[in-house]
C-alpha positions as CSV (number, residue, x, y, z in Angstrom):
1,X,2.4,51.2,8.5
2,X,0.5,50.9,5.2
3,X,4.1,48.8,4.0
4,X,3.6,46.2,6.5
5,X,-0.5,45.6,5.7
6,X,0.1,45.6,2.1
7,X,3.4,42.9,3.1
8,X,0.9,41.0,5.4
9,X,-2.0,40.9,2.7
10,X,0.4,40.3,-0.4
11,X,2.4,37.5,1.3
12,X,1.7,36.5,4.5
13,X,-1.9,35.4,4.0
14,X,-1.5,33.9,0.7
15,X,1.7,32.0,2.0
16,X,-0.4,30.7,5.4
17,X,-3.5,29.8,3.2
18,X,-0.8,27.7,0.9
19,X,0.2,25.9,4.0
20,X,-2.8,25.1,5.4
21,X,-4.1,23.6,2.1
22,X,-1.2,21.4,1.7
23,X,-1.7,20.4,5.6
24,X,-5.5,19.4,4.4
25,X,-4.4,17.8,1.0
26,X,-1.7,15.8,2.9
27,X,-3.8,14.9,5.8
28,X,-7.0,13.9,4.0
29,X,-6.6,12.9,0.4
30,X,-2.8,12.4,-0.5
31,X,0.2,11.2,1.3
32,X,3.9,9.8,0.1
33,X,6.1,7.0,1.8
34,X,9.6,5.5,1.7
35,X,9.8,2.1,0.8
36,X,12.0,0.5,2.9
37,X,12.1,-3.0,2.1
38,X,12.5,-4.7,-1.3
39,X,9.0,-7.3,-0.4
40,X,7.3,-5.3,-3.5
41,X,10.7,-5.3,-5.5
42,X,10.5,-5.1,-9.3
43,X,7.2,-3.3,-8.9
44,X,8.7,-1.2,-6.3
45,X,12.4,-0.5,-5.0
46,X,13.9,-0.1,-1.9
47,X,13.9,3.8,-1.2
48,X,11.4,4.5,-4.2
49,X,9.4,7.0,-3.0
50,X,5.7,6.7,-3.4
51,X,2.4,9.2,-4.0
52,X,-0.7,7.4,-2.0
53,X,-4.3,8.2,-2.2
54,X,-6.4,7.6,0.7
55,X,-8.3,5.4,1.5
56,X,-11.4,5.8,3.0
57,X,-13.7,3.1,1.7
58,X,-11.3,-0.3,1.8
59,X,-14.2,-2.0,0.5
60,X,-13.7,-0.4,-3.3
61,X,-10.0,-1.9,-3.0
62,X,-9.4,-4.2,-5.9
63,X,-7.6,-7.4,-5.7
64,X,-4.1,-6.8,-7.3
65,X,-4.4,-3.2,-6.0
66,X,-1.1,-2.4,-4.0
67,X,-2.3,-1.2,-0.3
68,X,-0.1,0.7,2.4
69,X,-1.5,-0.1,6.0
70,X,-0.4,-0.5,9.6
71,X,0.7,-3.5,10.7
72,X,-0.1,-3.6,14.5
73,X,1.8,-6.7,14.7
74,X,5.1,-5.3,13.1
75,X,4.3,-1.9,14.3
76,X,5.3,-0.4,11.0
77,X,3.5,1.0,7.8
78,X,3.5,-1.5,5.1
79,X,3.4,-1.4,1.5
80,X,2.0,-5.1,-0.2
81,X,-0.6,-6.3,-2.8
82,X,-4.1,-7.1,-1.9
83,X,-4.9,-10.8,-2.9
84,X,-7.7,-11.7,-0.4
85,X,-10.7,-9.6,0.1
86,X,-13.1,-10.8,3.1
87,X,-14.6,-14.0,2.5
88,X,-11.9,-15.5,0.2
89,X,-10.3,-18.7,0.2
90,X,-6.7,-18.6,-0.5
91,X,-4.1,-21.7,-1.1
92,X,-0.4,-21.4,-1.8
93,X,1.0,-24.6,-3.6
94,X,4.5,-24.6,-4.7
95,X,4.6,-20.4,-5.2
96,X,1.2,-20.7,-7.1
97,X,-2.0,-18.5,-5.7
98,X,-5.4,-20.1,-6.1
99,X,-8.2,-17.8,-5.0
100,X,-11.9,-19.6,-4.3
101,X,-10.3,-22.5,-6.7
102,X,-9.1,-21.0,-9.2
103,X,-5.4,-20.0,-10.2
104,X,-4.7,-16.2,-9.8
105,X,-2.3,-15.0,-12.2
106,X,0.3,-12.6,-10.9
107,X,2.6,-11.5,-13.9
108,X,4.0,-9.2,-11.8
109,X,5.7,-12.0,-9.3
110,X,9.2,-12.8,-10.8
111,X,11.0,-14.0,-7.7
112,X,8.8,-16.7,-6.8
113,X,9.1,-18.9,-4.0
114,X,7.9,-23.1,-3.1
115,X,6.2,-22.2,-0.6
116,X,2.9,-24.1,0.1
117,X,0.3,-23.3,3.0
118,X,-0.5,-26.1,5.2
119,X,-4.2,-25.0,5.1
120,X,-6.0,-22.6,3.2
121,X,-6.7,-19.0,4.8
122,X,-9.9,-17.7,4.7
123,X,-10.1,-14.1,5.1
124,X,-12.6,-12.8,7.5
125,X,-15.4,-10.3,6.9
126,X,-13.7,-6.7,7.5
127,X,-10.3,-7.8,6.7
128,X,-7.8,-8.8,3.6
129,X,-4.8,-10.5,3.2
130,X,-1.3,-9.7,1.3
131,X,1.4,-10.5,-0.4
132,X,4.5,-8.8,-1.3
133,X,5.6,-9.2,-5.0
134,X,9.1,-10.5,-4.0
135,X,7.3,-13.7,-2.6
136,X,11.0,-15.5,-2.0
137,X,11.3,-11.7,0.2
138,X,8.3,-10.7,1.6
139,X,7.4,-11.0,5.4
140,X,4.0,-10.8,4.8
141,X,0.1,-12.2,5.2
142,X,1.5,-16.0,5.0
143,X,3.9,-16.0,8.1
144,X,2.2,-13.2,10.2
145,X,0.8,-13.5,13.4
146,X,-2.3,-12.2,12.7
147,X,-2.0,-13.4,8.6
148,X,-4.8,-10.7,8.2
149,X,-5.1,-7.1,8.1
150,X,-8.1,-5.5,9.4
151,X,-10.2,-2.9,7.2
152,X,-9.6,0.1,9.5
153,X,-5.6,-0.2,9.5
154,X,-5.8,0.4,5.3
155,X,-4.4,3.8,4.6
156,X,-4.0,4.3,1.1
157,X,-3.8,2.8,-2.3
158,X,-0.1,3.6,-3.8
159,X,-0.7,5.1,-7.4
160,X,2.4,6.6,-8.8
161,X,6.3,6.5,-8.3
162,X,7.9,10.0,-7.4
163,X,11.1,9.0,-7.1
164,X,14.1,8.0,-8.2
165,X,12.6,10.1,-11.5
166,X,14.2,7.2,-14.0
167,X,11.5,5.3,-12.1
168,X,8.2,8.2,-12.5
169,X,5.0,6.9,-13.6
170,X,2.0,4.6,-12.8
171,X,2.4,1.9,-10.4
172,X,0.5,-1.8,-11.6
């Protein structure tokens, strides 16, 4: 009997308080994904998978800062840049960004598109709008239904590359 407490104290509870930490770690600070499109690509890959903090405070969120969310609309998670946080003006001429007038540079677009908005969005209060990196790839805020994404559907900001491991390290 004295075998199976000392089993039970020594493994058991250490192994069960291990599991429910990871449950709380997963569930309320970090999380990791599976890309499964190539909108994002060279920043991301298709199948890269992905370490995400979450997010509980959207309104921190950085423009540039790549965003996982829920797309009602598409009923998927999504992984895209934020370019338009609430109150923005954005145009699209010929592949080019302009925020609030001026020209956002995006070093990190390399397969750019011509596309060109008819009209400028403006992103309401309590919502932003995206853009995949592989703009001439990318379903994303510009031909949407709903071209913005509500605050409360933000899940996480995507931080690090896990794998393939050639691929490890800091996202930008």
């Amino acid at each position: 009997m004295d075998s199976i407490k000392v089993f039970v104290k020594e493994w058991v509870i250490p192994i069960v308080i291990a599991f429910i930490i990871a449950l709380a770690i997963n569930k309320f600070l970090f999380f990791k994904i599976l890309v499964p499109t190539e909108s994002m690509y060279p920043t991301i890959k298709v199948q890269d998978r992905i370490f995400v903090t979450r997010v509980y405070h959207p309104e921190n969120l950085k423009r540039g800062d790549i965003v996982v969310f829920y797309s009602d609309e598409l009923g998927e998670r999504l992984v895209k840049r934020l370019i338009g946080l609430p109150g923005d003006k954005i145009d699209i001429k010929d592949g080019t960004v302009y925020i609030n007038g001026k020209k956002y540079e995006e070093p990190y677009v390399v397969n750019k598109d011509d596309y060109t908005a008819s009209e400028p969005f403006v992103v309401p209060d309590g919502e932003y709008f995206f853009l995949g990196d592989n703009r001439a790839n990318s379903l994303d805020s510009r031909y949407w239904q709903y071209s913005y994404i509500k605050a409360d559907k933000i899940e996480g900001k995507a931080i690090f590359t896990l794998f393939p491991f050639n691929r490890m390290g800091v996202l930008k």
